[in-house]
C-alpha positions in Angstrom: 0.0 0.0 0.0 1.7 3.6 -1.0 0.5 5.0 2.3 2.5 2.3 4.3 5.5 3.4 2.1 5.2 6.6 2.4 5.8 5.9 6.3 8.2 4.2 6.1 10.3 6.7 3.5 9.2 9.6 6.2 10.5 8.1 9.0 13.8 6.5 6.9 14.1 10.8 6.7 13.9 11.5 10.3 16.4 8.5 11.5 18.7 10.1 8.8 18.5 13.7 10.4 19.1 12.0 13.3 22.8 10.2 12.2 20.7 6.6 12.3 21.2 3.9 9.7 18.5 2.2 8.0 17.4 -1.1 6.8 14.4 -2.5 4.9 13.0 -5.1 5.4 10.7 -7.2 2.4 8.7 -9.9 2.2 9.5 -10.8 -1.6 8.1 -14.5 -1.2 5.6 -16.6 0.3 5.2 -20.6 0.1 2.0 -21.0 1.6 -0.2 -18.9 3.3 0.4 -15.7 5.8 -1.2 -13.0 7.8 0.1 -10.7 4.9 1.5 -11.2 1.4 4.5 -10.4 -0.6 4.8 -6.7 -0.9 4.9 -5.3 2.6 7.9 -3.8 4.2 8.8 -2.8 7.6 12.1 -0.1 8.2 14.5 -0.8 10.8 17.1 2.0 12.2 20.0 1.8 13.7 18.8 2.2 17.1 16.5 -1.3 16.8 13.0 0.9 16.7 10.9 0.2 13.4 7.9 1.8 11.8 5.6 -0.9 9.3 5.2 -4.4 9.7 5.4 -7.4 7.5 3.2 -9.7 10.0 0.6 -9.7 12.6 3.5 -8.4 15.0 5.0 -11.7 15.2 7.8 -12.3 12.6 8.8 -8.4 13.8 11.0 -9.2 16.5 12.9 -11.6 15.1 13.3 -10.0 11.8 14.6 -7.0 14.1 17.0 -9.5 15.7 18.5 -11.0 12.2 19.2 -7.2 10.6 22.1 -6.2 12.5 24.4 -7.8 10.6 23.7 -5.5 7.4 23.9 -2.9 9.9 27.4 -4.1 10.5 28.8 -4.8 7.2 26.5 -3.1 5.1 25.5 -6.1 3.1 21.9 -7.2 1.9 20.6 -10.6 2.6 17.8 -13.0 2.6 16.0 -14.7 5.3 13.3 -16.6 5.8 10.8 -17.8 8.8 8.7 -20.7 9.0 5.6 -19.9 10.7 4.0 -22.9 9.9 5.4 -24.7 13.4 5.2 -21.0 14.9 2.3 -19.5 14.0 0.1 -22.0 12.0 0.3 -20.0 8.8 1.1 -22.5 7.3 4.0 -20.6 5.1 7.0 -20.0 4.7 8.3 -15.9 4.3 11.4 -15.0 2.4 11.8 -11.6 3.4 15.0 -8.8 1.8 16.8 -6.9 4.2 18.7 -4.2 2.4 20.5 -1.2 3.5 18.3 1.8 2.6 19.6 5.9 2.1 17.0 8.2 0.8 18.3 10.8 -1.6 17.3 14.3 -1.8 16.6 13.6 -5.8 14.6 10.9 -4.6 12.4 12.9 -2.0 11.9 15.1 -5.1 10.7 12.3 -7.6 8.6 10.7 -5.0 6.6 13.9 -3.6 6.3 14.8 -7.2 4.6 11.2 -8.2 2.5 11.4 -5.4 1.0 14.8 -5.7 0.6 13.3 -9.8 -1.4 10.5 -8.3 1.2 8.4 -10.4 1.7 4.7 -9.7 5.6 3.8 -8.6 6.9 0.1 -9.8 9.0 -1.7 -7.3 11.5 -4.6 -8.1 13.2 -6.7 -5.2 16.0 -9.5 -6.5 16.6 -11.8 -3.8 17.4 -15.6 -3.9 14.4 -18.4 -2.5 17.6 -18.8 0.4 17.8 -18.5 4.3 20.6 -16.4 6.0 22.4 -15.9 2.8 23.7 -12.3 1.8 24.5 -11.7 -2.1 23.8 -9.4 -4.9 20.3 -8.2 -3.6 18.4 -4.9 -3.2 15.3 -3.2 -4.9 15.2 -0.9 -7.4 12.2 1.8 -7.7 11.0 3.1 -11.2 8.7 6.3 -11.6 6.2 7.0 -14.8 8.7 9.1 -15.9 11.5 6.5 -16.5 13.6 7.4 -13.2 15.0 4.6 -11.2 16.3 4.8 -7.9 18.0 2.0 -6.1 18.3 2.6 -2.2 21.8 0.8 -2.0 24.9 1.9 -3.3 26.1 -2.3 -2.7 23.8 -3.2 -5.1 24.8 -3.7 -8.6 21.8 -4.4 -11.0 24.4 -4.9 -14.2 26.2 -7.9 -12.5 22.9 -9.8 -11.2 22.9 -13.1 -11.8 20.5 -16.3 -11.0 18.4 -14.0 -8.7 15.2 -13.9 -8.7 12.5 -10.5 -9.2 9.5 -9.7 -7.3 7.4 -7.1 -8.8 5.2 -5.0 -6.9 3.2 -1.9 -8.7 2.2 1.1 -5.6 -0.9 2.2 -7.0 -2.1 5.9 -6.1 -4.0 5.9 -2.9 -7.8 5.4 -2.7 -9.4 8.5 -2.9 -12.8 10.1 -0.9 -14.6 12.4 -1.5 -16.7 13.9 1.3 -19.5 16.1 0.4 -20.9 17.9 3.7 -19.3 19.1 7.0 -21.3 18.6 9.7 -20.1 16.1 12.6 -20.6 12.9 10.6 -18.2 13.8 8.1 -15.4 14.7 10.7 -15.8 11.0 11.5 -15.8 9.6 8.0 -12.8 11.7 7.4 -10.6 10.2 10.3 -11.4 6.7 9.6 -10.8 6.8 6.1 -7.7 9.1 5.9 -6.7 6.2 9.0 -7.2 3.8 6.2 -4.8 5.8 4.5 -7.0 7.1 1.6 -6.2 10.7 0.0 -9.3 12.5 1.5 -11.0 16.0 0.3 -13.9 17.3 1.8 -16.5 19.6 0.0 -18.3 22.1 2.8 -21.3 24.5 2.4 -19.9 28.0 1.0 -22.4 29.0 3.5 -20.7 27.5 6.3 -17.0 26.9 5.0 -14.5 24.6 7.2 -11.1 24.8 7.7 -8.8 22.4 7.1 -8.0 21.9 10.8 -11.3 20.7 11.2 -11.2 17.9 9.9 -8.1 16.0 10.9 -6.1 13.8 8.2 -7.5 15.6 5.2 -5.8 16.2 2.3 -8.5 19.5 1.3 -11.5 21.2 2.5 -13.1 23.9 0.4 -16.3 25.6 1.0 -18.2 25.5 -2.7 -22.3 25.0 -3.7 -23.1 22.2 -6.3 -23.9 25.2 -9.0 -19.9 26.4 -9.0 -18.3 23.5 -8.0 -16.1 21.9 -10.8 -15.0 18.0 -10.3 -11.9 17.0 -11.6 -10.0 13.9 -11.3 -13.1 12.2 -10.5 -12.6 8.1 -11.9 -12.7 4.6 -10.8 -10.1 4.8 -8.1 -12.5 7.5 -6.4 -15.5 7.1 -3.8 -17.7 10.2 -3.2 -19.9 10.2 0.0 -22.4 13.1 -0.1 -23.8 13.8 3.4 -26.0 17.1 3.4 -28.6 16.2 5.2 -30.5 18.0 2.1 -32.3 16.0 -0.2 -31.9 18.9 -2.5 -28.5 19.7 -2.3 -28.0 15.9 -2.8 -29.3 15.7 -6.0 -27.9 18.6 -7.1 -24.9 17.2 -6.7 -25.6 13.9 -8.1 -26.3 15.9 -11.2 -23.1 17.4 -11.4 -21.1 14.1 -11.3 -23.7 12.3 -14.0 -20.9 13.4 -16.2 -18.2 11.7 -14.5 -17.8 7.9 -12.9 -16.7 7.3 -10.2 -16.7 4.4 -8.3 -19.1 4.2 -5.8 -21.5 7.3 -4.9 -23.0 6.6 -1.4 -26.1 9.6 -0.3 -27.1 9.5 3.8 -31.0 9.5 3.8 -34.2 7.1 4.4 -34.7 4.4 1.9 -38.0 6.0 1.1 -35.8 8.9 -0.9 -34.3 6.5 -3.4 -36.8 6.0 -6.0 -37.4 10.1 -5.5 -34.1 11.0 -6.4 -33.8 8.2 -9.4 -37.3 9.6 -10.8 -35.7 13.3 -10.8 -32.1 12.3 -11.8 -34.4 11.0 -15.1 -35.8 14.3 -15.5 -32.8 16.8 -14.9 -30.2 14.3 -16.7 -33.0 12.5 -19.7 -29.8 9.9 -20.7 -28.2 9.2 -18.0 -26.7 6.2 -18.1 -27.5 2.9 -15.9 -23.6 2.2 -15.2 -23.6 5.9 -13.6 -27.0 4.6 -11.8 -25.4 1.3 -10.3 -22.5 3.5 -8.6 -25.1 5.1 -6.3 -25.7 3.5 -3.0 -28.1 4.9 -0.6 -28.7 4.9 2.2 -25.3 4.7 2.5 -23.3 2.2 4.1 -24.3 -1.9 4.8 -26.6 -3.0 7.1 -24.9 -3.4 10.8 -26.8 -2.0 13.4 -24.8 0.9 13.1 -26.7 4.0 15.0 -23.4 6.9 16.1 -21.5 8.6 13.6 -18.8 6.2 14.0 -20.3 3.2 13.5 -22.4 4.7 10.5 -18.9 5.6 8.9 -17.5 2.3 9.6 -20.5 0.7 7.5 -19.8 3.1 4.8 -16.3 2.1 4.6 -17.4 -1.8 4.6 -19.5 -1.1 1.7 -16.9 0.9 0.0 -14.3 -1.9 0.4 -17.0 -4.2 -0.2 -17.3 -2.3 -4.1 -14.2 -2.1 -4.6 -12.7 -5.2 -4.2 -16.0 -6.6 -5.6 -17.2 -8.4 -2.8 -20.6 -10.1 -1.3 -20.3 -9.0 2.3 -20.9 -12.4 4.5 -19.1 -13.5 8.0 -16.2 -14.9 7.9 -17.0 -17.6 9.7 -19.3 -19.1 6.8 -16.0 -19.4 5.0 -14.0 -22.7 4.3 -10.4 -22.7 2.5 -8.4 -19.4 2.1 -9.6 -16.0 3.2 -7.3 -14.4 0.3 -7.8 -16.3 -3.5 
């Protein structure tokens, strides 16, 4: 997930500043199955503190415990750990430490990808070994063809029989939050938690500040007349949460003309077939894809009654669409949680 690595590329910063080494730390493969796949990282300094994780919290410690030696001599390596007589994962990790440095031309590429909403391609070489140290490290490539590697020891010319994992960082989620009352303030700090890019559209009448609404990326004050979407596409939820049936609509009118992916509205179920009769009327051919992105009410159906609890179902249904699953217990399940 970008927003884990952008934590960890913050921190690797800070424990610079501070005179600390850094390593990172990579899960590259799996044989089996594990709390978490290939793809997550975890940064270790110099001091033993660490930021990320690659596990539930228990492969952490002794990951910790096996990097010192590239602390010591600088030199990548691979190790694994069995959790299947551990843990009863049932797998295998093989995990990349590497010695990271983070350049000043690389802060600059990475800001500038993020702020572009660009996706970053990551490639780790690494040997299916345990304890063994080698020709390893990870290279980073932007949209715009620059490639970073985070190791001066490691020589991408003079590889060998390693092996590549390839990871594409997708630009986070994005949420949009259409109102500004108290509800919203909740939405926004559980999804901006979840590490979603969040902007939140107020009343012009009643503009907000950025400060209140913690873990937002923008708050403007606008009306559904002025307002001009952009950058509104698949990889984007909107919540609209008024508390005005005709502001919503309004609003739903203005983004007939883009798609998004999922459009959730707060109201009783009795204003759904009220709103689809008028969206016919303002917008004659709109189209039924645009339709089947509108949810409302919003959210699933958990009991949920505080603003809290209402956001959390509106996040479960948001996952729910976007990963394009049929909400259900777990517990109904047999065989792997994770095709």
């Amino acid at each position: 997930m970008i927003h884990e690595f952008k934590e960890i590329i913050n921190q690797a910063v800070i424990n610079q500043q501070k005179g600390l080494k850094n390593v990172l730390a990579s899960v590259v493969h799996l044989n089996g199955s594990s709390y978490r796949k290939p793809g997550v990282r975890m940064l270790i300094s110099e001091d033993l503190s660490s930021v990320g994780a690659v596990s539930g919290g228990c492969v952490e410690k002794e990951i910790i415990q096996r990097s010192k030696s590239v602390f010591s001599d600088g030199k990548p390596k691979i190790i694994t750990y069995d959790g299947r007589y551990r843990l009863g994962c049932e797998g295998i990790l093989y995990i990349l430490i590497e010695p990271i440095f983070i350049s000043d031309d690389f802060i600059t590429a990475f800001s500038k990808s993020i702020s572009k909403r660009e996706s970053i391609k990551f490639e780790s070489y690494f040997k299916k070994e345990d304890e063994t140290k080698g020709n390893f490290g990870s290279i980073i490539t932007f949209e715009n063809k620059l490639q970073f590697s985070f190791s001066n020891t490691f020589n991408i010319q003079s590889k060998k029989e390693e092996e590549i994992f390839t990871q594409i960082l997708k630009p986070a989620f994005k949420i949009l939050i259409i109102g500004g009352e108290h509800d919203a303030v909740k939405l926004c700090k559980i999804t901006s938690n979840l590490g979603w890019e969040v902007d939140v559209i107020t009343s012009i009448k009643d503009s907000k500040q950025l400060s209140d609404f913690p873990g937002a990326n923008s708050v403007i004050g606008k009306n559904p007349e002025t307002i001009q979407f952009e950058d509104i596409n698949t990889n984007t939820a909107i919540v609209i949460m008024n508390h005005s049936y005709v502001q919503d609509l309004k609003y739903v009118v203005k983004l007939s003309e883009h798609q998004p992916k999922y459009i959730g509205i707060l109201g009783a179920p009795n204003r759904r077939e009220r709103l689809f009769n008028e969206l016919f009327e303002f917008v004659p051919d709109i189209s039924e894809d645009f339709l089947d992105t509108i949810y409302t009410p919003a959210g699933l159906h958990i009991g949920a009654q505080t603003p809290e609890e209402i956001a959390i179902s509106i996040v479960a249904e948001v996952l729910s669409v976007i990963r394009k699953k049929e909400p259900f217990s777990l517990r109904k399940l047999n065989g792997k949680i994770h095709s």
